[in-house]
RODRENKE-449634 format. One record per residue: residue number from 0; residue in three letters; x, y, z of N, C-alpha, C in turn. Coordinates in steps of 0.1 Angstrom, whole numbers, plus 2048, in hexadecimal, padded with zeros to 3 digits. Layout:
# RODRENKE-449634
   pos   code    nX    nY    nZ   caX   caY   caZ    cX    cY    cZ
   NUM    ala     X     Y     Z     X     Y     Z     X     Y     Z
...
//
This chain:
# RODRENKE-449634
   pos   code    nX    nY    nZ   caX   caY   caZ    cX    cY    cZ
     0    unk   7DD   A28   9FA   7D7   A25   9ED   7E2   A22   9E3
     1    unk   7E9   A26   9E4   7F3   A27   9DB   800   A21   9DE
     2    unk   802   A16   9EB   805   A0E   9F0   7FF   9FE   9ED
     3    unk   7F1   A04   9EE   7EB   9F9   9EB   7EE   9F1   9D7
     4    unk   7E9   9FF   9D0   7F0   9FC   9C4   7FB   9F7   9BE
     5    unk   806   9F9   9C4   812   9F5   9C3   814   9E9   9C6
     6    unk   80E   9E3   9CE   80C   9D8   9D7   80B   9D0   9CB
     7    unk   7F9   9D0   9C7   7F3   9CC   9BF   7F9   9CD   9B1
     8    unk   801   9D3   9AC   809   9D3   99F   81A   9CD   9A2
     9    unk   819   9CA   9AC   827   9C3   9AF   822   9B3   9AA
    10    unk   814   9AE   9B3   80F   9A2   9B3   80D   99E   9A5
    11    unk   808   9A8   99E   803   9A4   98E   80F   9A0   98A
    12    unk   81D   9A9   989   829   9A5   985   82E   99A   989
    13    unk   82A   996   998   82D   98A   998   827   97C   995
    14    unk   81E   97C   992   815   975   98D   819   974   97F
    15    unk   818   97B   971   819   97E   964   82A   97A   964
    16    unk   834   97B   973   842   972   96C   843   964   975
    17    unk   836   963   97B   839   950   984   833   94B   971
    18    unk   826   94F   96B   821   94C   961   82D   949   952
    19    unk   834   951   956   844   954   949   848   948   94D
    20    unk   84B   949   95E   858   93D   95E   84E   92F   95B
    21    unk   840   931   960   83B   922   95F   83A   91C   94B
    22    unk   838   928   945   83D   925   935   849   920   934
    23    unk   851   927   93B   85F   928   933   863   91C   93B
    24    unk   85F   915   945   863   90B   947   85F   8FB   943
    25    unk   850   902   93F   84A   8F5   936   851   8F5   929
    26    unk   858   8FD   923   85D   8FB   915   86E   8F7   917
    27    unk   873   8FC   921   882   8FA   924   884   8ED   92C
    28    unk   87B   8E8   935   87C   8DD   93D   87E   8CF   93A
    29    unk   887   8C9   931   889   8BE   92F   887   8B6   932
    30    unk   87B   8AE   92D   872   8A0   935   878   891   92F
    31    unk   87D   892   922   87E   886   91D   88D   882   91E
    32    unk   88F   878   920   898   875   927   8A4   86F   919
    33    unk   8B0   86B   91C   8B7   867   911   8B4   856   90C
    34    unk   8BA   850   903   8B4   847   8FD   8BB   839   90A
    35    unk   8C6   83D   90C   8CE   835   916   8C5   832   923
    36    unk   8C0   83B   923   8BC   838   931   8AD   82E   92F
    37    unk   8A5   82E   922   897   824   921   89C   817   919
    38    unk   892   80F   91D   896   800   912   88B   800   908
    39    unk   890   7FA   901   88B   7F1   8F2   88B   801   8E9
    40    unk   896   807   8EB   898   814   8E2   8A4   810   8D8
    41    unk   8A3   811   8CC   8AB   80C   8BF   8B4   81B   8BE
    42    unk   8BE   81D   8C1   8CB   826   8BD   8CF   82B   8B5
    43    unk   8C4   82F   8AB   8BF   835   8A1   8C8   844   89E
    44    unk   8BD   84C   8A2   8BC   853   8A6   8BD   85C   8B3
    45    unk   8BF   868   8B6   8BF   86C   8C5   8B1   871   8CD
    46    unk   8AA   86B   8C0   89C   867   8C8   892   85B   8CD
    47    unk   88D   85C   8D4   884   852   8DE   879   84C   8D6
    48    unk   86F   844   8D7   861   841   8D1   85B   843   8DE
    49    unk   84F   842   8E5   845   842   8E8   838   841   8E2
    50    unk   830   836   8EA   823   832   8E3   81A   837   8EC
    51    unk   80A   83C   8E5   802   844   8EB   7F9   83C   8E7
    52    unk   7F0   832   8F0   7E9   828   8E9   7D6   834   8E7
    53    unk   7CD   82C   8DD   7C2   831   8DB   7BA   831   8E0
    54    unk   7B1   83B   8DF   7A5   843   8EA   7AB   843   8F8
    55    unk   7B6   84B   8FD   7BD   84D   907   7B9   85F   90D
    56    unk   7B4   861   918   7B5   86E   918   7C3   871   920
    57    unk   7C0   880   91F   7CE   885   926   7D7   883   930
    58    unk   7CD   87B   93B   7CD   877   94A   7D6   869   946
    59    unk   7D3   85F   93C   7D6   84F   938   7E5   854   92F
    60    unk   7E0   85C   928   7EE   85F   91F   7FB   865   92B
    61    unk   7FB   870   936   802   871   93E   80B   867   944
    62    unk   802   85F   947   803   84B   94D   809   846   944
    63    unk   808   841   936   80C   83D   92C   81E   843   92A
    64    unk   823   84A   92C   82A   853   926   835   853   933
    65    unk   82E   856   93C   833   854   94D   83A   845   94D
    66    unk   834   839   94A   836   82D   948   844   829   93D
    67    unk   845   833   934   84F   82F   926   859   837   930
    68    unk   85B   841   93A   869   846   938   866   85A   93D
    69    unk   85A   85E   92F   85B   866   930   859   86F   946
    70    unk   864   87B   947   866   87E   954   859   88A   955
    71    unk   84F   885   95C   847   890   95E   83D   88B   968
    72    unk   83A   88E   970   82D   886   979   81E   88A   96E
    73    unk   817   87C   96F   809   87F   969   803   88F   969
    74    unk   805   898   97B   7FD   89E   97E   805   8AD   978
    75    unk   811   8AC   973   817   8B5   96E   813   8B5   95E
    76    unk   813   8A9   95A   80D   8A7   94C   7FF   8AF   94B
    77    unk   7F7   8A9   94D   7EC   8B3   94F   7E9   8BF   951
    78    unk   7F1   8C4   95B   7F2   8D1   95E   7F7   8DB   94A
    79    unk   805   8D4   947   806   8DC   93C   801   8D5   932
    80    unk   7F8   8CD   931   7F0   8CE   923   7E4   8D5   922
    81    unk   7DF   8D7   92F   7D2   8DF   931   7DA   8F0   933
    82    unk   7E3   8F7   935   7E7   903   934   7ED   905   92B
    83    unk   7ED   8F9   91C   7F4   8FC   90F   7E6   8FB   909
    84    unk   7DA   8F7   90C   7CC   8F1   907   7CC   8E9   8FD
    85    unk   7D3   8DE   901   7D3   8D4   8F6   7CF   8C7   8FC
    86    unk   7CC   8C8   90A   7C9   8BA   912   7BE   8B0   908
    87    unk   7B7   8BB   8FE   7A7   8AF   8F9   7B0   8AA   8EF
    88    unk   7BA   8B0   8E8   7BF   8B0   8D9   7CB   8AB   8D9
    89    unk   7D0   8A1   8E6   7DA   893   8E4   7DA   88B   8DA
    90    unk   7E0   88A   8D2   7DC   87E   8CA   7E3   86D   8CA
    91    unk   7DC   862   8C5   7E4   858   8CD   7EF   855   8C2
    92    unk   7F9   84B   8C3   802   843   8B8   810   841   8C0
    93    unk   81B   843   8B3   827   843   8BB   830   850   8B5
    94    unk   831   855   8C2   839   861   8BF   848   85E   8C0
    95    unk   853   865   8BB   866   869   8BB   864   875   8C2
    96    unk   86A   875   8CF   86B   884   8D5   87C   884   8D6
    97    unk   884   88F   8D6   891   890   8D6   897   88E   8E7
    98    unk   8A4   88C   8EC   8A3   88B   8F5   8A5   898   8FB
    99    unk   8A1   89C   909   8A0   8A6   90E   892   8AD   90B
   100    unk   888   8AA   900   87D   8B3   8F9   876   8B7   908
   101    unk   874   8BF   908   86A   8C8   911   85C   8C3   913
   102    unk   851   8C4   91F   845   8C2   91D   83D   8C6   914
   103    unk   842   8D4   911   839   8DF   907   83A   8D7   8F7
   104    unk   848   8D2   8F7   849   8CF   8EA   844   8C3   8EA
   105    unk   841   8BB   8EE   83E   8AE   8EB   82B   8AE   8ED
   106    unk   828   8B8   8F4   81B   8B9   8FA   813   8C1   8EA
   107    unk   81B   8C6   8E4   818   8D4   8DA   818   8C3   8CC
   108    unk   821   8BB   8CC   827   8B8   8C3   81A   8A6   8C2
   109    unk   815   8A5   8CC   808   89C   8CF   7FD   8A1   8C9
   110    unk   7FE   8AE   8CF   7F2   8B2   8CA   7ED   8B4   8B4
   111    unk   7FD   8BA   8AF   7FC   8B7   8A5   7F9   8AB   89F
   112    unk   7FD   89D   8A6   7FB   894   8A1   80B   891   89A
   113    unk   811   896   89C   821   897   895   825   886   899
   114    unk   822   87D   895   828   871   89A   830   86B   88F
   115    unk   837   861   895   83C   858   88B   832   84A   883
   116    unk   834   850   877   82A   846   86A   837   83B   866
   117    unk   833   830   863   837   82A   857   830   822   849
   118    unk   838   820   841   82D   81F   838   82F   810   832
   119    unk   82C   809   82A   830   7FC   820   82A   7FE   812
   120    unk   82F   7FC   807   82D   801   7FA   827   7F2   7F4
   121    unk   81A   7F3   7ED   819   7E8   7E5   819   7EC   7D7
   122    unk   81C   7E6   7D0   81F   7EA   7C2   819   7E5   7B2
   123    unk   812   7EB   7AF   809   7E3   7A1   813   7D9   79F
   124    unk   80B   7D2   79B   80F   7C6   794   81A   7B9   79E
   125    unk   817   7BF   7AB   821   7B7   7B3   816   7AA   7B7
   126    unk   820   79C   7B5   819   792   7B7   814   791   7CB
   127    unk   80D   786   7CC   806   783   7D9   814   782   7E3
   128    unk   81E   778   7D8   829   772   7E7   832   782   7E3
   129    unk   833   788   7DC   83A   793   7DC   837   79E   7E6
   130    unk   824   79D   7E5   821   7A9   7F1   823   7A2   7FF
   131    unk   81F   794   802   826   78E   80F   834   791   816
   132    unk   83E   792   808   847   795   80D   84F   7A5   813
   133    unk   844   7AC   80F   845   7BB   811   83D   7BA   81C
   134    unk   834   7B9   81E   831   7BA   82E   836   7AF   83A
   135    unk   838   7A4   836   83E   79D   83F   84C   7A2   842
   136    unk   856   7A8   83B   861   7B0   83D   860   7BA   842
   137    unk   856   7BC   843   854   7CF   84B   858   7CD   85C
   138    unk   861   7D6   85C   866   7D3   870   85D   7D7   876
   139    unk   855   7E7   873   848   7EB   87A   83E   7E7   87C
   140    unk   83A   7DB   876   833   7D2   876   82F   7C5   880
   141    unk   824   7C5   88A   824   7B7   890   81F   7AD   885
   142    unk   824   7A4   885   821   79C   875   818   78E   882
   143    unk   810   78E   87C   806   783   87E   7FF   77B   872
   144    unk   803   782   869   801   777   85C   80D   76F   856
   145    unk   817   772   859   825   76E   856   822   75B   852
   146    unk   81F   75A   85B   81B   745   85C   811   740   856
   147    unk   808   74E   850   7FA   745   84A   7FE   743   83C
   148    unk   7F7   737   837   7F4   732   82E   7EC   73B   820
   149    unk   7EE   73A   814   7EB   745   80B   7DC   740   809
   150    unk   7D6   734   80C   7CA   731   815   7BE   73B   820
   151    unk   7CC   73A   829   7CA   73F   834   7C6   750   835
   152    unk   7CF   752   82E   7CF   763   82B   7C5   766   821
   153    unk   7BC   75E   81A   7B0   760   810   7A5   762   81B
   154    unk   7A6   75A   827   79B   755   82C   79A   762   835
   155    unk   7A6   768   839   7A3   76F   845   7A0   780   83F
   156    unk   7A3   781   836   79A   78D   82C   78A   789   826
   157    unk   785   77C   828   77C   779   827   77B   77A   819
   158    unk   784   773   810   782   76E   801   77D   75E   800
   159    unk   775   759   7F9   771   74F   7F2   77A   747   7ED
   160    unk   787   753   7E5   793   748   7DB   79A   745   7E7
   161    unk   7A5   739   7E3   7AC   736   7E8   7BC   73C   7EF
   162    unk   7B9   747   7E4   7C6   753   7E4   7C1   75F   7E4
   163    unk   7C9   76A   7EB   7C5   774   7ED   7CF   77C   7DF
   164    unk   7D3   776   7D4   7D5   77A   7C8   7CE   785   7C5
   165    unk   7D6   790   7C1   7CD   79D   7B9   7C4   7A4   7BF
   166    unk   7BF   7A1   7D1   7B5   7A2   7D4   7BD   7B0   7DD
   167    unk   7C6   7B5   7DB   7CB   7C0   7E6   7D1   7C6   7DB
   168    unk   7CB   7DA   7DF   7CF   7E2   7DA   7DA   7EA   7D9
   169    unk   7E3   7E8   7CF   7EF   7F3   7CB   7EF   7FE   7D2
   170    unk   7F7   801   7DF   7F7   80F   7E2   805   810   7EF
   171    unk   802   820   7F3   80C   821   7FD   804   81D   80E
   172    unk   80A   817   816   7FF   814   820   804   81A   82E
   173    unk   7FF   826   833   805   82F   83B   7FE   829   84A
   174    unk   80A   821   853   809   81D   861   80F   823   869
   175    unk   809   81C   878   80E   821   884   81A   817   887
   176    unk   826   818   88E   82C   80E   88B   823   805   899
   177    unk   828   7F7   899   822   7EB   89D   814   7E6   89B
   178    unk   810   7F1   88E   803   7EA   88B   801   7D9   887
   179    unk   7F8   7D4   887   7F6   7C8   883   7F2   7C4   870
   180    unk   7FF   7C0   86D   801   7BE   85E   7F6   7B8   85A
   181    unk   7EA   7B1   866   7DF   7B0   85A   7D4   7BC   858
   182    unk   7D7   7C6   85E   7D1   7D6   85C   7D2   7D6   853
   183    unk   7E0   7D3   848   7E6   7DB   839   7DE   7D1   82F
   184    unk   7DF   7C1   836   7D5   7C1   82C   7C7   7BF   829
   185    unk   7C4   7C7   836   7B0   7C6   834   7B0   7D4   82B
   186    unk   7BD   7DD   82E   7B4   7EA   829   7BA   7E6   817
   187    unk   7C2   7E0   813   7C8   7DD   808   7BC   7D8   801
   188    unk   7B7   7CF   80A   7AB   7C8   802   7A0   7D2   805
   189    unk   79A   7D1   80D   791   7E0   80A   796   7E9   801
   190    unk   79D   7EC   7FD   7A2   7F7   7F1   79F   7F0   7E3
   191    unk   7A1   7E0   7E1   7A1   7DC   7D8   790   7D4   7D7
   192    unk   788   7D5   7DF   77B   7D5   7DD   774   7DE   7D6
   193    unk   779   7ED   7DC   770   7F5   7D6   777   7FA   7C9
   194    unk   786   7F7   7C8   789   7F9   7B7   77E   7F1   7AC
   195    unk   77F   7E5   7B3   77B   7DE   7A8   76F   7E0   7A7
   196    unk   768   7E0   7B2   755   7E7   7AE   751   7ED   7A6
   197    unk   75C   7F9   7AB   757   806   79F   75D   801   78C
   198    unk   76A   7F5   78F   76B   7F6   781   761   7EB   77B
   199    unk   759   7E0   783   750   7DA   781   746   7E1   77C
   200    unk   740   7EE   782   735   7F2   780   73A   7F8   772
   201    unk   744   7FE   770   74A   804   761   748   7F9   758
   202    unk   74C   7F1   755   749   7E5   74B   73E   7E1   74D
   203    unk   735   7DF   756   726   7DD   754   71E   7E3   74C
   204    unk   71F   7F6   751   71C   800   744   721   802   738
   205    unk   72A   7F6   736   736   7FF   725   731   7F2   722
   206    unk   72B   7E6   728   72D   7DA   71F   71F   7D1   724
   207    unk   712   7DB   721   706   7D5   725   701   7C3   722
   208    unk   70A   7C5   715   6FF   7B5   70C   70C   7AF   707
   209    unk   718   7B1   709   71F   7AD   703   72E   7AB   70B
   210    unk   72E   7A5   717   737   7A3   71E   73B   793   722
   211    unk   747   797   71D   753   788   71F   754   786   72E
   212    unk   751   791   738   75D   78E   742   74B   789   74D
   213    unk   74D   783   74F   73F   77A   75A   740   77F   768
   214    unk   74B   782   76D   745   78B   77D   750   795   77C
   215    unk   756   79B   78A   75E   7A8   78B   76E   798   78E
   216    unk   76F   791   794   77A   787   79A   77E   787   787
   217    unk   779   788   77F   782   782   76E   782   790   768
   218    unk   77E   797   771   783   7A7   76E   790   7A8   776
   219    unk   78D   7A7   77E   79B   7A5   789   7A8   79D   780
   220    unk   7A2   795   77B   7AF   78E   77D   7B2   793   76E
   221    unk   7AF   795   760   7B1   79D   754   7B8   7AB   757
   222    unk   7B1   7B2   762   7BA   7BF   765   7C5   7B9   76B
   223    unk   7CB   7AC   771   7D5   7A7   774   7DE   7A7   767
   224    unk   7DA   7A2   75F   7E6   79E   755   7E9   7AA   74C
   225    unk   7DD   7B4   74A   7DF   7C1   742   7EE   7C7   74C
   226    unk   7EB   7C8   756   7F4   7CD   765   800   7C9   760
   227    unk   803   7B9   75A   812   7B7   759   812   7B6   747
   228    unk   80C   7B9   741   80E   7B9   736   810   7C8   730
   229    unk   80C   7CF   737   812   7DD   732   81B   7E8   733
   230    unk   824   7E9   72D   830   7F2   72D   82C   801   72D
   231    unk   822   802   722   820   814   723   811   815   725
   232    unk   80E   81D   731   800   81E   736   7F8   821   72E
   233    unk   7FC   829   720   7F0   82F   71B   7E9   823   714
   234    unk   7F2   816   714   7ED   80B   70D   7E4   800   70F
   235    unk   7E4   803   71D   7D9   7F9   726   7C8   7F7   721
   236    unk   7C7   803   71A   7BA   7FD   716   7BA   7F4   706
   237    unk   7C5   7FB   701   7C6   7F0   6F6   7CB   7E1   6F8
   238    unk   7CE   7DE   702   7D8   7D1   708   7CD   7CC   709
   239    unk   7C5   7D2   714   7B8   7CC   716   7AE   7C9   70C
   240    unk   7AC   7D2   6FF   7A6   7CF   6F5   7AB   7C0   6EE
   241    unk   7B7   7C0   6EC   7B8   7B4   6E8   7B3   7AC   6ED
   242    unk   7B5   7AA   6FD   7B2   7A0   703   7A4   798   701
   243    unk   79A   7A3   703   78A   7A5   701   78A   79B   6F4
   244    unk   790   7A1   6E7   790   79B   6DD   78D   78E   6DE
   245    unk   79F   78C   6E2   7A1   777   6E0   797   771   6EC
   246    unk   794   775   6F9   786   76D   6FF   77A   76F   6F7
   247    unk   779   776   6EE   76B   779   6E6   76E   770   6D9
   248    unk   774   76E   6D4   77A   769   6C9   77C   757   6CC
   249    unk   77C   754   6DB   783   749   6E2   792   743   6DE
   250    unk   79B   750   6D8   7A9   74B   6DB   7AE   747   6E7
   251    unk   7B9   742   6E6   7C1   73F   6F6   7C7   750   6F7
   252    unk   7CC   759   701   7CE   761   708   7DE   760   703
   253    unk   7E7   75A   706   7F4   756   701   7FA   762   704
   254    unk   7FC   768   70F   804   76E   719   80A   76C   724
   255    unk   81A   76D   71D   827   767   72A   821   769   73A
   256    unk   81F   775   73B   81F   778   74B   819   76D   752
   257    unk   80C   764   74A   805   75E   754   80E   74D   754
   258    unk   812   74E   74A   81E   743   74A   826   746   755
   259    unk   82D   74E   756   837   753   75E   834   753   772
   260    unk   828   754   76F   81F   756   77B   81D   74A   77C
   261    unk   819   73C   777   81A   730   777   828   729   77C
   262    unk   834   72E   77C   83E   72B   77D   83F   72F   78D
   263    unk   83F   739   790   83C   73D   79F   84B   741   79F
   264    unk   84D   747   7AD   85A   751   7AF   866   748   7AE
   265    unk   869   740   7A7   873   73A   7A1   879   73E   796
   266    unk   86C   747   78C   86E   747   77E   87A   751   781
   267    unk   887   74C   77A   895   755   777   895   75E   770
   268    unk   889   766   767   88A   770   75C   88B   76D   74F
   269    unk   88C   760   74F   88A   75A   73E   87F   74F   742
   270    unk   87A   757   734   86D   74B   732   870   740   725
   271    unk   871   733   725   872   72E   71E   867   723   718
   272    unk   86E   71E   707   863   718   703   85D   70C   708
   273    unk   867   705   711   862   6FC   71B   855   705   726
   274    unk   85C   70C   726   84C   714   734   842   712   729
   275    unk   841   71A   720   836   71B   718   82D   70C   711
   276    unk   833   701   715   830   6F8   70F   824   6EB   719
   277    unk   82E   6F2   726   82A   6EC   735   81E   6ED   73A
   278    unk   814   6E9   73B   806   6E8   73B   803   6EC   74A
   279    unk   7FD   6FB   74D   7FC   6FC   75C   7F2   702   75D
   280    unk   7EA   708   767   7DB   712   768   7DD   71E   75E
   281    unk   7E9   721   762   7EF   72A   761   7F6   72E   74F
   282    unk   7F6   724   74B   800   727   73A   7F1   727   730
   283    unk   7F0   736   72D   7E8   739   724   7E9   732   713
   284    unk   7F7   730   714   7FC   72A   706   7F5   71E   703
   285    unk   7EF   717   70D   7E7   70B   70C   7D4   708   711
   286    unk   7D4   711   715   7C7   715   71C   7BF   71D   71B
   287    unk   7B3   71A   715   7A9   728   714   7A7   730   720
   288    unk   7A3   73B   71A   79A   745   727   7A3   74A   72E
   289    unk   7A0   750   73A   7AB   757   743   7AD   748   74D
   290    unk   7BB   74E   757   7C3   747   75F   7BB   740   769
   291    unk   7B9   73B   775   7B4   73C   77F   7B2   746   78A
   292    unk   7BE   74D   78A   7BC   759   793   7C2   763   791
   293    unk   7C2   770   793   7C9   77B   78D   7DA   777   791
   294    unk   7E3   781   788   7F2   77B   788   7F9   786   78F
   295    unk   7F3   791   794   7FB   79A   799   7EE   7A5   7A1
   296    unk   7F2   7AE   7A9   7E8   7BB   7AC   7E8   7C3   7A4
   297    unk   7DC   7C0   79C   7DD   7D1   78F   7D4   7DC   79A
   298    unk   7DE   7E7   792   7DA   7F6   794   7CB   7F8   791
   299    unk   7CA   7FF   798   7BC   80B   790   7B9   80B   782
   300    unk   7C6   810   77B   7C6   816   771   7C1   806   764
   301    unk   7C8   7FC   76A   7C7   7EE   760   7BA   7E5   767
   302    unk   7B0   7EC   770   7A4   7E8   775   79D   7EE   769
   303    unk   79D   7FD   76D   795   802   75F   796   7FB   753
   304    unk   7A7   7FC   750   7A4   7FA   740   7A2   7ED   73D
   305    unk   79E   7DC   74A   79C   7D4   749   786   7D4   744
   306    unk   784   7E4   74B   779   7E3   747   76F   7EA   740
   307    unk   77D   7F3   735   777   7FA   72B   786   7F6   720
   308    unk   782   7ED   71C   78B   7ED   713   78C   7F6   705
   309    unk   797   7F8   703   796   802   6F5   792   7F8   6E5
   310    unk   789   801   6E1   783   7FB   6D4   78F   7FB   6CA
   311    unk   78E   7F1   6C8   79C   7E9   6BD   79A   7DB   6B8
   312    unk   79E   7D8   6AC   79C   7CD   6A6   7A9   7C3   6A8
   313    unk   7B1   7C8   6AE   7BD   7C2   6B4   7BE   7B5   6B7
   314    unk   7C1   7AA   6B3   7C1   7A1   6BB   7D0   799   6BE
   315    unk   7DB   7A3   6BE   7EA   79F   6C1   7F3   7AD   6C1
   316    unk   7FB   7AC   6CE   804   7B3   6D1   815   7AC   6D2
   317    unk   81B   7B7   6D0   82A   7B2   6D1   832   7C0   6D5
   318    unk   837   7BD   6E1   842   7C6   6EA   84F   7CA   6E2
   319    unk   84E   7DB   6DE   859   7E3   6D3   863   7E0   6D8
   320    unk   867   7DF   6E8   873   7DE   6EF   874   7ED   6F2
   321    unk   869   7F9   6F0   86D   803   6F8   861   808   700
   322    unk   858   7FB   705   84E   800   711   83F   800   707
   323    unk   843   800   6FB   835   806   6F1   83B   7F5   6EA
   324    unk   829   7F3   6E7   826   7E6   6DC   821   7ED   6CF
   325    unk   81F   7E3   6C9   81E   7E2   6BB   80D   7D9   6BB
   326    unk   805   7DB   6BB   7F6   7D7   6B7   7F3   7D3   6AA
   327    unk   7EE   7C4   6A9   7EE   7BE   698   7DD   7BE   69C
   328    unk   7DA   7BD   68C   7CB   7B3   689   7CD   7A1   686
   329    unk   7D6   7A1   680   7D7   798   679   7E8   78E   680
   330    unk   7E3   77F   67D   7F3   779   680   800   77E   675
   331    unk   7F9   781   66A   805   782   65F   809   78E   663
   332    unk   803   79B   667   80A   7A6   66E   811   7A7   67C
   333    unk   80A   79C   682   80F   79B   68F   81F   795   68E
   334    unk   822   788   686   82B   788   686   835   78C   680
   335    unk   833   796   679   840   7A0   66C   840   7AC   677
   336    unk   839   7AA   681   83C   7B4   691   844   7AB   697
   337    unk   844   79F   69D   84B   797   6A3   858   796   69C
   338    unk   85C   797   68B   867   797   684   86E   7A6   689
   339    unk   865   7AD   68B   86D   7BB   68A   873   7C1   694
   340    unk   86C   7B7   6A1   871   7C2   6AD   877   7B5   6B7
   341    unk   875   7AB   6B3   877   7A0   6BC   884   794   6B6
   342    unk   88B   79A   6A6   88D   78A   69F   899   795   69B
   343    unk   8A1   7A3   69E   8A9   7A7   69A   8B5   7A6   69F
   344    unk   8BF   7A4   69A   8CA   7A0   69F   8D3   7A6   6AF
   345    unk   8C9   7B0   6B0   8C6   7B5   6BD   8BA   7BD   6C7
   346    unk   8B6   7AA   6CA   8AA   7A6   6D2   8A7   7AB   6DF
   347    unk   89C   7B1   6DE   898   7B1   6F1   894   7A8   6F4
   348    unk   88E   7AB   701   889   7A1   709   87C   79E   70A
   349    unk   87C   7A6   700   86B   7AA   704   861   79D   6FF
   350    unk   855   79D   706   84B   78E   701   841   795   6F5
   351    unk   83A   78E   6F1   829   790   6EB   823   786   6EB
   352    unk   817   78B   6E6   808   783   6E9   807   77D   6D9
   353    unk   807   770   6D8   803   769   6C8   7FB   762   6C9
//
């Protein structure tokens, strides 16, 4: 009996340290191999990428991973993802594992989802060929819009205009790398649908019987120019008041930016009285009403205040040269503003609206 016990408490011991070493060897057993030894690995770093493609279970992911490099047979893979219990909770993308990383670690480090992101920044007020050029430069990127036509790229977000101008939202845009750069901009424009809905639906309610702006696209493109015409945010609804004004009033608009925007990515940083004279869609200085199409991606923030503008009798601004304008009623005030901050023997650069 007591032979027998011994026996049986020798067995348990051995069992509870085959179980030790089978841990201690899933966490110590270096599966991933060095960067020298796989192809299409950039020398970065002294880590690897691997891709875990989507709706993959544990069994495909093993295969997957088996295929890149990683040293492990499928049937070992499984084995320690199901005795770490994370075989349901793989997740797919592209992972950096270090070289040498262990099964445990890389198996533990899936399951978090710990992968490699990248991201591409679009930026208020950045023009159409400006955001082209930020995603078509992205290396993480498979670029399949790179060759379309600014046509072409209206059509395939399924816009009406000819340009996909203004119609993609300002933000940060968090990918997997090799996604397909027209992902960034369906979800850009989807972001910028439902901005502008809600700020459509805002100026519908603030401006029941008495609205200038005829659908949400001349809201669009008004929050375009508020977007480059303002220096200090808290001013956006007054910018925009003016604006309201002179379309209500039927002034011309007579703001550089959309001149400037007329000139197209040539303009050098000086606007001159020849631009302003030059008769284009685009040069408010000669043309009622707004532009043809928005001049840049406005924010959120110059959506709204495109559709609540602040009550003011304002109908002219002029840039202090420190971010903040100066708001007239009148031309004789507007321009003893233009004398004061624009005609002193040391001039900014700054524009205004006359």
């Amino acid at each position: 009996m007591a032979l027998s016990k011994r026996l049986l408490g020798l067995g348990l011991v051995s069992v509870i340290g085959i179980i030790c070493l089978y841990y201690l060897a899933l966490f110590t057993w270096g599966v991933v191999p060095s960067k020298s030894t796989l192809v299409n690995q950039a020398d970065v770093t002294n880590a690897a990428r691997f891709k875990v493609l989507p709706k993959s279970g544990v069994s495909k992911i093993a295969s997957q991973l088996q295929e890149q490099g990683i040293g492990v047979t499928a049937l070992v893979f499984q084995i320690g993802a199901r005795s770490l219990g994370v075989a349901s909770s793989l997740k797919p993308g592209t992972y950096e594992f270090p070289a040498n990383a262990s099964l445990g670690r890389i198996l533990l480090q899936m399951a978090r989802g710990d992968r490699v992101r990248e991201v591409v920044k679009l930026i208020p007020g950045m023009t159409i060929w400006q955001v082209r050029a930020a995603i078509d430069t992205h290396p993480a990127l498979i670029h399949q819009t790179n060759t379309l036509s600014e046509a072409q790229l209206a059509k395939l977000l399924g816009l009406t205009q000819a340009s996909a101008e203004g119609w993609l939202f300002p933000d940060t845009y968090v990918f997997d790398p090799d996604d397909l750069d027209s992902s960034i901009y369906q979800r850009a424009h989807a972001g910028m649908q439902k901005q502008l809905a809600n700020a459509w639906d805002l100026y519908v309610q603030g401006q029941p019987n008495d609205r200038v702006l005829k659908n949400p696209y001349q809201l669009l493109i008004l929050a375009s120019i508020i977007e480059k015409e303002t220096g200090q945010a808290s001013e956006r609804g007054l910018i925009s008041g003016v604006f309201h004004n002179r379309l209500k009033k039927g002034m011309m608009l007579q703001t550089d930016p959309t001149v400037i925007y007329g000139i197209g990515p040539r303009f050098d940083g000086n606007i001159r009285k020849t631009d302003l004279r030059r008769d284009t869609p685009y040069n408010t200085y000669m043309r009622y009403g707004l532009p043809p199409t928005p001049i840049a991606i406005p924010s959120k923030e110059s959506l709204i205040a495109a559709a609540q503008p602040a009550p003011t009798n304002a109908l002219y601004f002029v840039a202090k040269g420190n971010g903040s304008s100066h708001f007239s009623v009148s031309l004789k005030e507007h321009e003893a503003a233009v004398d004061r901050y624009q005609r002193l023997p040391a001039k900014s650069s700054t524009k205004s609206v006359k």
